[in-house]
C-alpha positions as CSV (number, residue, x, y, z in Angstrom):
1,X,0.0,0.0,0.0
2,X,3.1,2.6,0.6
3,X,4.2,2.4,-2.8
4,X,2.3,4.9,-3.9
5,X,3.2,7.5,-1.3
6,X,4.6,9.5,-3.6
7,X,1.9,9.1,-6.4
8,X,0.5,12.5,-7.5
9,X,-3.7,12.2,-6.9
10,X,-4.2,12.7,-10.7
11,X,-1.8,9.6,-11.7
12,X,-2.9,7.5,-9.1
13,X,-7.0,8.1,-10.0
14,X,-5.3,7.0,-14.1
15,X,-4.5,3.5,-12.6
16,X,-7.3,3.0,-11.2
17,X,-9.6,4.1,-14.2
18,X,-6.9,1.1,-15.8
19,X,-7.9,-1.3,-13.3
20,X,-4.3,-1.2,-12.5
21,X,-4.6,-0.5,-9.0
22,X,-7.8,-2.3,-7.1
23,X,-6.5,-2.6,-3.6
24,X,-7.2,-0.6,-0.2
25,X,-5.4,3.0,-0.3
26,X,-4.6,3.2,3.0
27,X,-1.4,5.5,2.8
28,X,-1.7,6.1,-0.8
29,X,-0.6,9.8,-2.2
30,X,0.2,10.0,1.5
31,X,0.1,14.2,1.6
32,X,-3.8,14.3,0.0
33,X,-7.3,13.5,1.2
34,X,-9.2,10.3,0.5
35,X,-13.6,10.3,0.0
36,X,-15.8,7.2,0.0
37,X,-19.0,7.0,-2.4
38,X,-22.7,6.1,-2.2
39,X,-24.4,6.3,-5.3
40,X,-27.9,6.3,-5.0
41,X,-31.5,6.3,-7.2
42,X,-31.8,10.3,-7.5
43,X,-35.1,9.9,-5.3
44,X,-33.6,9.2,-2.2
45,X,-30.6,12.0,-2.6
46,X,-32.9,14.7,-0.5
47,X,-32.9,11.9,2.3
48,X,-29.4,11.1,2.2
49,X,-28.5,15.0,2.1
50,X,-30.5,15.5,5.6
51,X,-28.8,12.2,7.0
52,X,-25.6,13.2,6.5
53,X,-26.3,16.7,7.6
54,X,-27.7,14.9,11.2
55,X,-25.3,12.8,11.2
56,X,-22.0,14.2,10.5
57,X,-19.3,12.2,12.7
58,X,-19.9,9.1,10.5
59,X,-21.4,10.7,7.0
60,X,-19.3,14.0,6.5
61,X,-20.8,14.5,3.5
62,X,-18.4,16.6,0.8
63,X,-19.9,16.9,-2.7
64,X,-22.4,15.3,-4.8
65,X,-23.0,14.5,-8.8
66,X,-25.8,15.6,-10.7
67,X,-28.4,13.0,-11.8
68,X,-26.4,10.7,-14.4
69,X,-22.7,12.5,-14.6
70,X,-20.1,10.8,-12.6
71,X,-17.7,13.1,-13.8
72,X,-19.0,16.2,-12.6
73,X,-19.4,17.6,-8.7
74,X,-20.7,20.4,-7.1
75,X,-18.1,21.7,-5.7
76,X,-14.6,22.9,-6.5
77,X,-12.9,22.2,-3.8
78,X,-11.5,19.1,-3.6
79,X,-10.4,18.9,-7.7
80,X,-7.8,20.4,-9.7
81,X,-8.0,18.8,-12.5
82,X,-11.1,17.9,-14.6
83,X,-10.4,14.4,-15.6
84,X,-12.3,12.8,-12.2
85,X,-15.0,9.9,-13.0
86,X,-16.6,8.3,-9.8
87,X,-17.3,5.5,-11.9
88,X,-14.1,4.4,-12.7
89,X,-11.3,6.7,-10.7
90,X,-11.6,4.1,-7.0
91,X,-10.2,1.2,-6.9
92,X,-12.9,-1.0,-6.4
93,X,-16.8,-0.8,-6.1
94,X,-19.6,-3.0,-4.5
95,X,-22.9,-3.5,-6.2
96,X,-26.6,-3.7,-4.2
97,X,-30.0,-4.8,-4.9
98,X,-32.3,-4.6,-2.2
99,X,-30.0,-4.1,0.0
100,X,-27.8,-7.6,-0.6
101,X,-24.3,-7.5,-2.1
102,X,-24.3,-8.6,-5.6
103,X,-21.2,-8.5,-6.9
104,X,-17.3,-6.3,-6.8
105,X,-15.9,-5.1,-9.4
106,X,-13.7,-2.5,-10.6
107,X,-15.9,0.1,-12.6
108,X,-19.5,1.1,-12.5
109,X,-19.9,3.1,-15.3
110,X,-21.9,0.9,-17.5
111,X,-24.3,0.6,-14.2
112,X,-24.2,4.5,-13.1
113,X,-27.5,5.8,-15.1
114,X,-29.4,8.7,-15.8
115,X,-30.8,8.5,-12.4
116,X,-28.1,8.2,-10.3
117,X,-26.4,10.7,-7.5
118,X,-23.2,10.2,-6.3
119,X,-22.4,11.4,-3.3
120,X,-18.5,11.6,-1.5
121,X,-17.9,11.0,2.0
122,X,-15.0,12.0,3.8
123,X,-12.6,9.1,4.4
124,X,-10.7,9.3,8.0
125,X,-7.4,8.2,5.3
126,X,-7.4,12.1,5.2
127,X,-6.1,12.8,8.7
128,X,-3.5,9.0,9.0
129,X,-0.9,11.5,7.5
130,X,-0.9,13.9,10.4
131,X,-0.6,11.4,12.8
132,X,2.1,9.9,11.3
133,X,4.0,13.1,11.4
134,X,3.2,13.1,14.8
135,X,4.7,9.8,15.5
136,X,1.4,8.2,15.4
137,X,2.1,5.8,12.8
138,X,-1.5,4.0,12.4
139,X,-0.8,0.1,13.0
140,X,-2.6,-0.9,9.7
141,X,-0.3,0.9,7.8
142,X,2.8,-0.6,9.4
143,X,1.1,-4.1,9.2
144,X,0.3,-3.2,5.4
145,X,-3.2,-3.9,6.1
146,X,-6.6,-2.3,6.0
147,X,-8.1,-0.7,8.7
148,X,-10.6,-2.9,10.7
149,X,-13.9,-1.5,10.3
150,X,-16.9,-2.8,12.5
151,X,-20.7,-2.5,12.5
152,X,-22.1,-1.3,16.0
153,X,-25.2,-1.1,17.8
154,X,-25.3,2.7,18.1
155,X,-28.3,4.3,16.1
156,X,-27.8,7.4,13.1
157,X,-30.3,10.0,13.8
158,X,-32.9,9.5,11.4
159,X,-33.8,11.3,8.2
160,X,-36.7,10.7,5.8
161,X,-37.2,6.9,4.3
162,X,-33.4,6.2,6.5
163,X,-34.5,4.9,9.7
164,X,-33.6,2.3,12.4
165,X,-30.0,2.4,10.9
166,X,-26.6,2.0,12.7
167,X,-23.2,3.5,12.6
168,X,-20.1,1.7,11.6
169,X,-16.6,2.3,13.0
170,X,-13.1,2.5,11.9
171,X,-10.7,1.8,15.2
172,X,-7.2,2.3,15.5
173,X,-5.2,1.1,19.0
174,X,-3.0,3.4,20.6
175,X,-1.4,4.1,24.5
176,X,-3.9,5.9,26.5
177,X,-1.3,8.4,27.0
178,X,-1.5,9.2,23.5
179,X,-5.1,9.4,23.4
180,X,-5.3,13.3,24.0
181,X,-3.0,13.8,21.2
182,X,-4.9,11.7,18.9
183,X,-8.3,13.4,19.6
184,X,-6.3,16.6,19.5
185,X,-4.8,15.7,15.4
186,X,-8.0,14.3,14.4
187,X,-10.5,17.0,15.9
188,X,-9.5,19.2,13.4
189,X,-10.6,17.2,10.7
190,X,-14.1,18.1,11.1
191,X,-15.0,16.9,6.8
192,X,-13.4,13.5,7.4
193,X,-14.7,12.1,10.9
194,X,-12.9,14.7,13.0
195,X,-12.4,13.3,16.5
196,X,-12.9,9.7,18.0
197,X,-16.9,9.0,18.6
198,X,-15.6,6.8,21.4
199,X,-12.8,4.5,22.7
200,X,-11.3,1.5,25.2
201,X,-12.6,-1.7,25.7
202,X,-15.5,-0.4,27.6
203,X,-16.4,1.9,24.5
204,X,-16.7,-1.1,22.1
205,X,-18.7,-2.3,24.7
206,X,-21.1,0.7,24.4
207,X,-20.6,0.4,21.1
208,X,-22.2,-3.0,20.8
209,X,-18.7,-4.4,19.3
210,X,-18.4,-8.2,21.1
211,X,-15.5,-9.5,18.9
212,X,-12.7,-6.8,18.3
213,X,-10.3,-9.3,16.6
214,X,-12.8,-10.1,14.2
215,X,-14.2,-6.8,12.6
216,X,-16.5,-6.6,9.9
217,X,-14.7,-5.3,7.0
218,X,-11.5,-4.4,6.1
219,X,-9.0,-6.9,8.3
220,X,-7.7,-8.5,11.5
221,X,-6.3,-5.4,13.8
222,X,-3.2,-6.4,16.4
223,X,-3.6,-4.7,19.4
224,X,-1.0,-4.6,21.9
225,X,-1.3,-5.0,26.1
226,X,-0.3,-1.3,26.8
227,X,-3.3,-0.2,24.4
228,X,-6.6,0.4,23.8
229,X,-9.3,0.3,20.6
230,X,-9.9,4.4,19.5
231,X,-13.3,4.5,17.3
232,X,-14.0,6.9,14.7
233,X,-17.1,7.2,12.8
234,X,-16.8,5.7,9.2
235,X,-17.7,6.5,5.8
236,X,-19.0,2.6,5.2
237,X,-22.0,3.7,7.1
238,X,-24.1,4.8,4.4
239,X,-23.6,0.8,2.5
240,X,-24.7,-0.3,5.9
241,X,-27.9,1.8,5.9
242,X,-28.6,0.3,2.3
243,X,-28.2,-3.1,3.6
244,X,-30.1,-2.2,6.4
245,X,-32.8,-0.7,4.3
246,X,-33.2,-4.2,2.0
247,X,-35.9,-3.5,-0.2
248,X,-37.3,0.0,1.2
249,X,-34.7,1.2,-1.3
250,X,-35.8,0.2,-4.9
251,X,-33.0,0.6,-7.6
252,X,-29.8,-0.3,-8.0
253,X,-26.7,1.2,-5.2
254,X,-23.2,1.2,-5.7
255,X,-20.5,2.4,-3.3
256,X,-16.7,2.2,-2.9
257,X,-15.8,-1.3,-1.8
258,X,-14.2,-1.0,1.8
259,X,-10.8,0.6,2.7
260,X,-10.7,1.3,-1.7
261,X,-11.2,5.2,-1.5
262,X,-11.0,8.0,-4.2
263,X,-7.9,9.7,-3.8
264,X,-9.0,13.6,-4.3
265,X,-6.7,16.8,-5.3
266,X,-7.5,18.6,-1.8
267,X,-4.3,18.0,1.2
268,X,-4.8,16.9,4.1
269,X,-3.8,19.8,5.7
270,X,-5.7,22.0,3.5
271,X,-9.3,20.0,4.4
272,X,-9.0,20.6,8.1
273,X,-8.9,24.2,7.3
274,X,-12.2,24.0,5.2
């Protein structure tokens, strides 16, 4: 996953629009933020605006397509350069119907249709490079692994046809003495997560999280005896509504296939300041 540290945003988006790079970006164009996608039938974007707006720990929401143009976003913030396709510029994608998994693959656009919205939700990717300037190397990245990612028990605040649904969590174990410092880097990053929504063994308790070693997407953490779990909220949280959902949500949804973001032109250090 560090070999592309160094990648510029624009050439790495190329190999992925070549299917050359499918993997998890975790640490990828290391300087830049990352976004995660929903892509939903254009009647439910109102909804998802006003979840994301009540809910903005887990569903930072960043910029959204028109109905049908993957390559176009309202906002010009987060893109220098014009060649950006959310069909085909992340790495890999997951496919839904009524709200089951039906396939991975590596390009939607033949699926993305006239009434489609895309939507980009800040990716907690965005803020791993501060931390590791800070000597807060997350331990994914060392392991050259994804970060484990969890479904909980704690309930979004609803928003039109979204309802009953649940958060999901990234987590990333440090010292309790570092704790303050973590909340302190991450805080700041307000449009992807910002701070932790909880943390310790106690808070995956509260969370509803019973097996840590075992998480729900992405893979296997290693957790040392001098540390604890620190949860942020996670930008997966949207698929898990759609799953959640099942057939209340008629259409087909795509999203980004876990820990596979869109690398975007924006820093890191420039998002915080948004």
């Amino acid at each position: 996953m560090t070999t592309y540290s160094t990648t510029s945003p624009e050439e790495f988006r190329l190999l992925c629009r070549k299917g050359e790079f499918t993997g998890d970006t975790a640490g990828a164009c290391a300087e830049y933020a990352q976004a995660n996608l929903i892509v939903l039938p254009k009647k439910y974007a109102n909804d998802f605006v006003s979840l994301c707006y009540r809910n903005s720990a887990p569903c930072p929401l960043l910029c959204r397509t028109p109905a049908g143009n993957p390559k176009k976003v309202n906002s010009t913030k987060f893109f220098k350069s014009t060649e950006v396709d959310l069909s085909t510029d992340f790495p890999s994608y997951c496919v839904y119907e009524k709200g089951i998994l039906k396939e991975t693959t590596t390009s939607i656009s033949s699926i993305w249709s006239e009434n489609h919205v895309g939507f980009l939700i800040g990716c907690s990717y965005s803020f791993e490079n501060d931390l590791a300037r800070n000597g807060l190397i997350p331990r994914h990245q060392t392991l050259n692994r994804g970060v484990p990612v969890y479904k909980t028990s704690k309930y979004l605040d609803p928003a039109g046809i979204f309802s009953k649904c649940t958060y999901v969590v990234s987590m990333r174990p440090y010292k309790k003495s570092e704790l303050e410092k973590v909340r302190s880097i991450t805080r700041k990053f307000e449009e992807t997560h910002g701070e932790p929504v909880d943390w310790g063994y106690d808070g995956a308790e509260r969370l509803g999280i019973r097996d840590l070693m075992h998480p729900d997407f992405g893979d296997r953490p290693e957790i040392h005896e001098d540390e604890i779990p620190v949860f942020w909220g996670c930008g997966v949280t949207p698929q898990l509504c759609v799953m959640q959902m099942g057939d209340a949500i008629e259409g087909t949804v795509m999203s980004h296939k876990t820990g596979s973001m869109l690398v975007m032109d924006i820093t890191g250090d420039n998002i915080k300041n948004l």
